[in-house]
N, C-alpha and C positions, 0 to 999 in steps of 0.2 A: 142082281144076278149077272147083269152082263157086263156090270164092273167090275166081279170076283172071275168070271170067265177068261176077260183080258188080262188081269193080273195074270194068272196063272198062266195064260200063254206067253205075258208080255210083264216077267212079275219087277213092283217096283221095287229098286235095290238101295241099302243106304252108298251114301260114295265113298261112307272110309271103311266100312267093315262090310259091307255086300249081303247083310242081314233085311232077310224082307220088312220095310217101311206098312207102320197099322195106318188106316184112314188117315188118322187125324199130324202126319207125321211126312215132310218134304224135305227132300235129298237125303235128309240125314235122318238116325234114328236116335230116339233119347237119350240113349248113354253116351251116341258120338256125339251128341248138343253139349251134353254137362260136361264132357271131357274136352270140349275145345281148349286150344292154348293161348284163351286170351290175356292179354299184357293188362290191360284195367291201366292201360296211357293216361285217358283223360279226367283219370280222377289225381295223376301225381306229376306236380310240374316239373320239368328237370329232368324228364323220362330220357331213355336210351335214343328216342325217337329225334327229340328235341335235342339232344347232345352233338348226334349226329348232324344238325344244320346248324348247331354253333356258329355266330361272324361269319353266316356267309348269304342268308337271304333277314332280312326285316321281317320276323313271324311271331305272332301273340302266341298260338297254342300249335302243336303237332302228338298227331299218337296214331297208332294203329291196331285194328282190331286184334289181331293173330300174331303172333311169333311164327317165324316158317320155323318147321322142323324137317329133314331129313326124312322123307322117308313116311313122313306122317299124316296125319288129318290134314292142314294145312297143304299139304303140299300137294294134297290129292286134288282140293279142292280147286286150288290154283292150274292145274292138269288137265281138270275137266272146262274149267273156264276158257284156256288159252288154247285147248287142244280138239275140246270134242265141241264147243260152240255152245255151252249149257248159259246161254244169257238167263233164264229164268234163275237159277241158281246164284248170279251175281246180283242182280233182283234182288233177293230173299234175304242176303248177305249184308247188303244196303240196307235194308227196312229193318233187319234185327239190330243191326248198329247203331242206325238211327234214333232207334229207342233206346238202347244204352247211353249216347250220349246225350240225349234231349235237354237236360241241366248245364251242361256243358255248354253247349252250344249257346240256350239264353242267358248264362251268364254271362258271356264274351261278347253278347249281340252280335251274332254270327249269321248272314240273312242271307247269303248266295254262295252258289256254288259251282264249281268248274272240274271237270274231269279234264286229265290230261288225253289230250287228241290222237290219233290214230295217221298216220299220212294215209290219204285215199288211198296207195296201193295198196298197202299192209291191210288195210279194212275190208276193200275188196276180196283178197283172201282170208281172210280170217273172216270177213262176215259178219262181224258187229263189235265195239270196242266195251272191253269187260270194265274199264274202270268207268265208261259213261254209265251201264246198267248198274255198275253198285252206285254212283252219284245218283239213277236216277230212282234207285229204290231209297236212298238218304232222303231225296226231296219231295219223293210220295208220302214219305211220315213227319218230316219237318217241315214248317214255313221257310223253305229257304227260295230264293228266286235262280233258278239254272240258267246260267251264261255258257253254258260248254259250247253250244255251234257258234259264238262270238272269239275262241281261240282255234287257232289252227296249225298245223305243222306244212311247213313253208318246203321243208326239204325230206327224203326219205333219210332214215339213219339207219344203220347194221343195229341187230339185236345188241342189247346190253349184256348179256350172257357170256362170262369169261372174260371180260374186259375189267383192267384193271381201272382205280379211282381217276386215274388222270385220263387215260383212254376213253371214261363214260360220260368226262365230261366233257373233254372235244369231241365225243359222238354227236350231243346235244346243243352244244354252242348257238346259240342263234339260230334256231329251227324252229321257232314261234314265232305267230303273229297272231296280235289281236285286234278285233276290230270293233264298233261299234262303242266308243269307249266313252262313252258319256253314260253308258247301264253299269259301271265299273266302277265311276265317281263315288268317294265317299262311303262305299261300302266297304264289310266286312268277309270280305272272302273265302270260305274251305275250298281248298285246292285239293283233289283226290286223284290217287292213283292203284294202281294194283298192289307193286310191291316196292318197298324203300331199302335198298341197298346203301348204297352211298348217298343215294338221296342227289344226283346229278340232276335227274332229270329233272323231278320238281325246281330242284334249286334255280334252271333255264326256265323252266316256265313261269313262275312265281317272278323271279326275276323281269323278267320282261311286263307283266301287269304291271309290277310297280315302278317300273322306269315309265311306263307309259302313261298314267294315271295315279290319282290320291286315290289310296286304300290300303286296308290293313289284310294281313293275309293270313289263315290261319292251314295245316296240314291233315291230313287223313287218308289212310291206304286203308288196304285191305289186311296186307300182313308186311312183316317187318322181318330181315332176316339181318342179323347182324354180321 
């Protein structure tokens, strides 16, 4: 009774179409679930995701959940992650993925994972890093081992946003460090991020694991915009 009470003063809304969310039903509601714009990366090698890092970092596997779309589910969802601080939401996003690729993953023997880093200031304002909570909702449903507080960003960068491919990657250049590198030996690494554009970013950070260390490296965002 006094969980239908607060609804109603405080009612739960989906985040793509603002329709009120049944019990059994978080952030989104059924038909914005069946309608997401997932890509199904990791069932086809060769994907958009993978084309995109072509000759330029050493990677077994890369895909990501979502296609950004304009305007859309995606986009909302990325909105509410990086604007209104919904960590539980990137959570949710993780652990559904998670389960999607679970084949994936033991096929490659794919056993730890890294989110790309946050510089302390940025975190401080923002408050918590969206692609650690989707990594860390990936490793609540998989056996993977999480390395994320073993990378870190050495230098502040400007947003990636409007910057052209050659601009995002001297944004990134050398803005990693890793440490503890003997938990890195010989594993097989998902490197995760929010969104892959040009794919700079990962490409610096991936990059740098594997100049520093033997390991294989594989990729995973949240969403993909071409």
């Amino acid at each position: 009774m006094i969980g239908d009470l607060l609804n109603l003063i405080f009612p739960n809304l989906c985040i793509s179409c603002n329709a009120s969310l049944s019990r059994n039903e978080r952030h989104l509601c059924l038909g914005c679930l069946i309608r997401l714009p997932e890509t199904q990366h990791h069932l086809t090698k060769e994907n958009s995701v993978e084309k995109t890092l072509w000759g330029r970092i050493p990677f077994e596997r890369a895909f990501s959940f979502l296609y950004f779309n304009q305007k859309g589910t995606t986009q909302k969802l990325l909105h509410e992650l990086k604007y209104k601080g919904n960590e539980e939401l990137a959570h949710f996003l993780g652990e559904m993925y998670a389960n999607k690729i679970r084949k994936t993953v033991e096929d490659h023997g794919i056993n730890a994972i890294v989110a790309i880093p946050l510089h302390k200031m940025k975190m401080a304002k923002r408050g918590y890093n969206q692609s650690l909570a989707f990594a860390n909702g990936m490793a609540n449903q998989l056996p993977l081992e999480n390395l994320s507080d073993y990378v870190s960003r050495k230098k502040y960068t400007d947003t990636q946003t409007k910057k052209s491919r050659i601009d995002r990657w001297d944004n990134v250049n050398s803005v990693f460090a890793i440490q503890n590198l003997q938990s890195f030996e010989n594993k097989h690494i998902l490197v995760v991020d929010d969104v892959i554009t040009t794919g700079a970013t990962i490409e610096s950070c991936a990059s740098e694991i594997t100049k520093s260390v033997n390991c294989r490296i594989s990729i995973a965002s949240i969403a993909y915009a071409a």
